[in-house]
C-alpha positions as CSV (number, residue, x, y, z in Angstrom):
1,X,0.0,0.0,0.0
2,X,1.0,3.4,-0.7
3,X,0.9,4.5,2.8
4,X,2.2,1.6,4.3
5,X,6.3,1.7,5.5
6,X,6.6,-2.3,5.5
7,X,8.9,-4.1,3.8
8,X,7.7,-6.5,0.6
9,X,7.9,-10.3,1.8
10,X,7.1,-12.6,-1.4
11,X,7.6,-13.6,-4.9
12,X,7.8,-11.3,-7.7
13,X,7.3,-12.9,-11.2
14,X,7.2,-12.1,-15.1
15,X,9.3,-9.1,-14.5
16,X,9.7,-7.1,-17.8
17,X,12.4,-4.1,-18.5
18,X,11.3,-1.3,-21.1
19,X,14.0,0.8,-22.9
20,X,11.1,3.6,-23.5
21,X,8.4,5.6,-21.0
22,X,5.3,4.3,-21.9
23,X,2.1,6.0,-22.8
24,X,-1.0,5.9,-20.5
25,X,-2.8,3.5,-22.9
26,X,0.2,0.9,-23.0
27,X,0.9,0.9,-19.0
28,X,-3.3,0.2,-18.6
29,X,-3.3,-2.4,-21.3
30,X,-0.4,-4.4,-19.5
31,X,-2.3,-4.1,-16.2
32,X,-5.8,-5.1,-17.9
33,X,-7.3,-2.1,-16.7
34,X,-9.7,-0.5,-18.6
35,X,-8.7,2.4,-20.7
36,X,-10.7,5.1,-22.1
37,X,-8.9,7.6,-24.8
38,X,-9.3,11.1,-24.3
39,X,-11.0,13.3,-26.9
40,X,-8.1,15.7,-27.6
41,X,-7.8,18.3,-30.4
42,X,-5.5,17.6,-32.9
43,X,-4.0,21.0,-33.9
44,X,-3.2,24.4,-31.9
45,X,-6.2,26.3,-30.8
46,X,-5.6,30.3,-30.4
47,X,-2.4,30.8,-30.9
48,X,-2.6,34.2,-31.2
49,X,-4.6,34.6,-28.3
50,X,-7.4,37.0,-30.6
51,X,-10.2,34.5,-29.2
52,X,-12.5,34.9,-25.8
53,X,-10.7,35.0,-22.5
54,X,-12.2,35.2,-18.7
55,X,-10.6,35.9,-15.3
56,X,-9.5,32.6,-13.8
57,X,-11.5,31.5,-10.9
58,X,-10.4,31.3,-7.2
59,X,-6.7,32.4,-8.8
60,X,-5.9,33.6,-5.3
61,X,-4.3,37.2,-6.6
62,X,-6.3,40.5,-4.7
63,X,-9.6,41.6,-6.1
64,X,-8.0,44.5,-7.9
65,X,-5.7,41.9,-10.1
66,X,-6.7,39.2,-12.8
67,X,-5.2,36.4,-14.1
68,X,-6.9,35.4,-17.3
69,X,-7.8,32.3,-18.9
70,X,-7.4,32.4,-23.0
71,X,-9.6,30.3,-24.9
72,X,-8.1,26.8,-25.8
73,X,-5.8,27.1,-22.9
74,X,-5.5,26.2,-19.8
75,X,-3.6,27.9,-17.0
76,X,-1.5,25.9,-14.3
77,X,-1.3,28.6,-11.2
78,X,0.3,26.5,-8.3
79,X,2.7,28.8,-7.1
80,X,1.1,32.4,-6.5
81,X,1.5,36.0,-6.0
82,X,-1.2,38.4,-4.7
83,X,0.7,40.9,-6.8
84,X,0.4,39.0,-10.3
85,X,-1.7,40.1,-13.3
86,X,-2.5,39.1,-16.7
87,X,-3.9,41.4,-19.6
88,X,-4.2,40.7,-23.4
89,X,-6.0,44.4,-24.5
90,X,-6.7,47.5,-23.2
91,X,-9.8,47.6,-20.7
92,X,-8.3,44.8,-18.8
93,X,-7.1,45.8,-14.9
94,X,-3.9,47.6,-15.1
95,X,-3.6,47.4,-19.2
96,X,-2.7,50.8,-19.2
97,X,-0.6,50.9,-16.1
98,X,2.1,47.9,-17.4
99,X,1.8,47.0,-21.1
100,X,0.2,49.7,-23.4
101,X,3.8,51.0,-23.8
102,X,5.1,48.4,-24.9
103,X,5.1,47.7,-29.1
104,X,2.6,44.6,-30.6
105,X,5.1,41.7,-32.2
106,X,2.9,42.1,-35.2
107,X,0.5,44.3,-36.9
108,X,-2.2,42.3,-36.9
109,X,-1.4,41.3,-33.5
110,X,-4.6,43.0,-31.4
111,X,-4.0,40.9,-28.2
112,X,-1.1,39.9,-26.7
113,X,-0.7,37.8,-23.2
114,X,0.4,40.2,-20.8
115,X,2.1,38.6,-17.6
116,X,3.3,40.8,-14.6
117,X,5.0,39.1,-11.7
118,X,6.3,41.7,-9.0
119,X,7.4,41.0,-5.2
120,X,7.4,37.3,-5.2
121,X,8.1,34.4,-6.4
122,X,5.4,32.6,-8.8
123,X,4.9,30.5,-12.1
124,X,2.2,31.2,-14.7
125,X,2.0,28.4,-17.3
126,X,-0.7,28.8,-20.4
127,X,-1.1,24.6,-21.5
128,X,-2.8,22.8,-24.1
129,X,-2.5,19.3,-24.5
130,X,-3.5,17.6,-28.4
131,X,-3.1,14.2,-30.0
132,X,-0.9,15.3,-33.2
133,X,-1.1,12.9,-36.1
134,X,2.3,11.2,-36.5
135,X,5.4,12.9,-37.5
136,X,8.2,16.2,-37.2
137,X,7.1,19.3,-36.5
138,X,8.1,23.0,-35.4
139,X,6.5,25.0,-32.5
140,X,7.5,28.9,-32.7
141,X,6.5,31.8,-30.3
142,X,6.8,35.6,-29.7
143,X,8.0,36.1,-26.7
144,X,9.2,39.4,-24.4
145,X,10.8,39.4,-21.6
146,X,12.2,42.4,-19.2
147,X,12.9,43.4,-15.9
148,X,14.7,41.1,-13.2
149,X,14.1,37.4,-12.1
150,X,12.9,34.8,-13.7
151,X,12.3,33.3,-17.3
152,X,10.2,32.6,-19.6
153,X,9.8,29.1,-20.7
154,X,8.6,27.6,-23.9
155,X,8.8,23.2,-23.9
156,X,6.6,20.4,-25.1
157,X,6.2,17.0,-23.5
158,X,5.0,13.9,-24.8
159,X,2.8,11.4,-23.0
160,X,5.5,9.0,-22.5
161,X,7.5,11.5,-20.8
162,X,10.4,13.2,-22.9
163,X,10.7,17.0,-22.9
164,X,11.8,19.5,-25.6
165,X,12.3,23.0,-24.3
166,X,13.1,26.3,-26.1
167,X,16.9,27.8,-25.9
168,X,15.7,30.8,-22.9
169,X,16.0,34.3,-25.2
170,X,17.9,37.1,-24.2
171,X,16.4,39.6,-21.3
172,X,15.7,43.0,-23.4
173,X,12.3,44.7,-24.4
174,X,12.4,43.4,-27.5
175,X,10.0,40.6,-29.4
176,X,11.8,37.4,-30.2
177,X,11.0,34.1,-31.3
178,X,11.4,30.5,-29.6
179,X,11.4,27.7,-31.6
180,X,11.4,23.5,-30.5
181,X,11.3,21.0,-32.9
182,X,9.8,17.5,-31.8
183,X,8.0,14.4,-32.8
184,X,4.7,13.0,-32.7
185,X,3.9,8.8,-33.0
186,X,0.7,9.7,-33.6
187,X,-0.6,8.0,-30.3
188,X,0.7,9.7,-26.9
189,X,-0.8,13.0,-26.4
190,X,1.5,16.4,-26.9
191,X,2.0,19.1,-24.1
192,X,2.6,22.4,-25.2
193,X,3.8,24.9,-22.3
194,X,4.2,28.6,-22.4
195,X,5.8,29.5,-18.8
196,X,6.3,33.3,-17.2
197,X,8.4,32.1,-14.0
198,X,9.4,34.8,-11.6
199,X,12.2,33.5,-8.6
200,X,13.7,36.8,-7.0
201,X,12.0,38.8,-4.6
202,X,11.3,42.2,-4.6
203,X,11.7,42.7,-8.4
204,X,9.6,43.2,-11.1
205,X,9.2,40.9,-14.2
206,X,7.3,41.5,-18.0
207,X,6.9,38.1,-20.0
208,X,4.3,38.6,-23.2
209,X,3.2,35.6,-24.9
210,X,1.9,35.7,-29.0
211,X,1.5,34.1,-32.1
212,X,2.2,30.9,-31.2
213,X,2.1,28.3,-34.3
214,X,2.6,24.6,-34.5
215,X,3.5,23.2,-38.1
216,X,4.0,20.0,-39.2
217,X,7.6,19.5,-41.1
218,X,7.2,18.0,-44.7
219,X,10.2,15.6,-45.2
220,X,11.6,14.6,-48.5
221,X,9.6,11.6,-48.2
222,X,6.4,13.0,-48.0
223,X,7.2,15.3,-50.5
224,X,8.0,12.4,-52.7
225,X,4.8,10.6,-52.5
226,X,2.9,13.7,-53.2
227,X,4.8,14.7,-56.3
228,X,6.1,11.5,-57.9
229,X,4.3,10.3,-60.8
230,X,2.3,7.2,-60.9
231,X,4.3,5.8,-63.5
232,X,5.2,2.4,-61.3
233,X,9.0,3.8,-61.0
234,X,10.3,2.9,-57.5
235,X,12.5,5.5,-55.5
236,X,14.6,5.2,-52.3
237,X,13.5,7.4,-49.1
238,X,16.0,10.1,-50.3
239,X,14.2,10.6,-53.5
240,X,16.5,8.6,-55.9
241,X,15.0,6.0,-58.4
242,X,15.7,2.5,-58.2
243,X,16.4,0.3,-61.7
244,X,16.6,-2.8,-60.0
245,X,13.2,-4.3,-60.7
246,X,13.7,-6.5,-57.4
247,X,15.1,-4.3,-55.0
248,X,16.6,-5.3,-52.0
249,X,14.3,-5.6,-48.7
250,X,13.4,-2.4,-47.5
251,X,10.8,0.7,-47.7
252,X,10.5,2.5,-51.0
253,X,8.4,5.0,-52.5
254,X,6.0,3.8,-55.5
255,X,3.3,5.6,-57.4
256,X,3.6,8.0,-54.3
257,X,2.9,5.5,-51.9
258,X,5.2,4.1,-48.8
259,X,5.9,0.6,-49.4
260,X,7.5,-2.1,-47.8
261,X,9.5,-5.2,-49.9
C-alpha cells in the first residue's frame, strides 16, 4: 500500500524491463485495466490569443488583479503572488498601467498575453494538450521578456515523458521568437507549455506571450509521395529512383505511396 512503511515479503514474477516511458494506454493495457482515450484536439487552438478569454477562478491574486484564462488554454497557477496580473488588451485591470507601452510583435497582433509578476516568487503556465497525427514538426512563439528574475519558458512534452524545451532568449524589451522542434507517433498526447516564472523577490518581471504556431515539417519523403508520378517507378526514401526491378528488402516509394518489400 502506498501509505504503508513495510517491507515487501514474497515472490515477484514475469518481470519485464522497457527501454522507453510508456504512454497511459500501453501501461493500462499491461495491467488489464480498462482504458478510455481522451478526446483531444489535434491541432493548436488560439495561438494568437485573438479569441475569448475570462478571469480565472479562485486564482488567489487580490480583487484589484486578474489572471486570465485564453480560450483553448489552460492555465496551471500552483505557485502564486497576490501581486500577479495578466492582460491581453486595453480595458483589462492595469492594461494601461504595465503594457500599453510596450510595441505589438505584429501588426495584426490586437492581443497579446500580458504577464506581470512583482514582489514574489510565482509560475504562470498557459497549457494545451493535443493528439498530433504522426510525425516532425516545429513550435514557434513571440516572446518578451524584461525586468529582473525569472524566465520565460517555452517546452513540449510527450505522453510518454520526454521533454523538448526552447533555448531561454535574451532579457531586453524586445520581441523574439522561440522555436522546439519534436515528434509525434501519432498516439501519446502532446503538451505544449508557455511558462512566465518569476524567482527573486522584490523585483519586477514583464513576459508577453503571441502568435504561437505549431507546423508539421514535410520531409523529403512525404514530398515524394505527393509529387512523384504514378508511372510504377520505385525510389529510395531520399528521392533517388531505383532500376533494379527487385530491390533489396526495405521501404521505398511507389506511385507516391510508402511501401515495404
Amino acid at each position: 500500500y502506498a501509505n504503508d512503511n513495510q517491507d515487501f515479503i514474497g515472490t515477484i514474477g514475469a518481470l519485464r524491463l522497457y527501454d522507453v516511458c510508456l504512454t497511459r494506454q500501453e501501461i493500462c493495457e499491461q495491467q488489464g485495466i480498462g482504458y478510455e482515450q481522451k478526446e483531444l484536439p489535434t491541432e493548436l487552438q488560439n495561438g494568437d490569443f485573438e479569441g475569448a478569454y475570462a478571469p480565472m477562478q479562485g486564482s488567489g491574486v487580490s480583487s484589484d488583479r486578474a489572471i486570465y484564462v485564453p480560450e483553448g488554454w489552460t492555465v496551471d497557477y500552483a505557485s502564486r503572488n497576490e501581486n500577479d496580473l495578466t492582460a491581453l488588451k486595453a480595458g483589462d485591470l492595469y492594461f494601461s498601467n504595465f503594457f500599453a507601452s510596450r510595441p505589438a510583435p505584429s501588426a495584426d497582433s490586437k492581443q497579446t498575453y500580458w504577464v506581470r509578476q512583482n514582489w514574489g516568487t510565482s509560475t504562470i503556465t498557459l497549457r494545451q494538450e493535443l493528439r498530433l497525427p504522426e510525425g516532425q514538426y516545429t513550435l514557434t512563439a513571440d516572446v518578451w521578456k524584461s525586468g529582473l528574475g525569472g524566465d520565460a519558458i517555452i517546452s513540449v512534452q510527450t505522453e510518454n515523458g520526454s521533454t523538448a524545451t526552447a533555448p531561454s532568449l535574451e532579457n531586453k524589451e524586445q520581441w523574439q521568437q522561440a522555436l522546439i522542434s519534436f515528434g509525434s507517433d501519432g498516439k501519446a498526447s502532446t503538451t505544449i507549455r508557455l511558462s512566465a516564472m518569476h524567482n527573486s523577490n522584490g523585483s519586477e518581471k514583464i513576459i508577453g506571450f503571441d502568435n504561437v504556431t505549431l507546423q508539421q515539417n514535410q520531409t523529403d519523403a512525404i514530398r515524394l509521395m505527393q509529387e512523384s508520378p504514378a508511372n510504377g517507378q520505385i525510389y529510395d526514401l531520399q528521392g533517388r529512383p531505383i532500376s533494379n526491378s527487385r530491390p533489396a528488402k526495405g521501404i521505398y516509394v511507389v506511385d507516391g505511396h510508402k511501401v515495404i518489400r
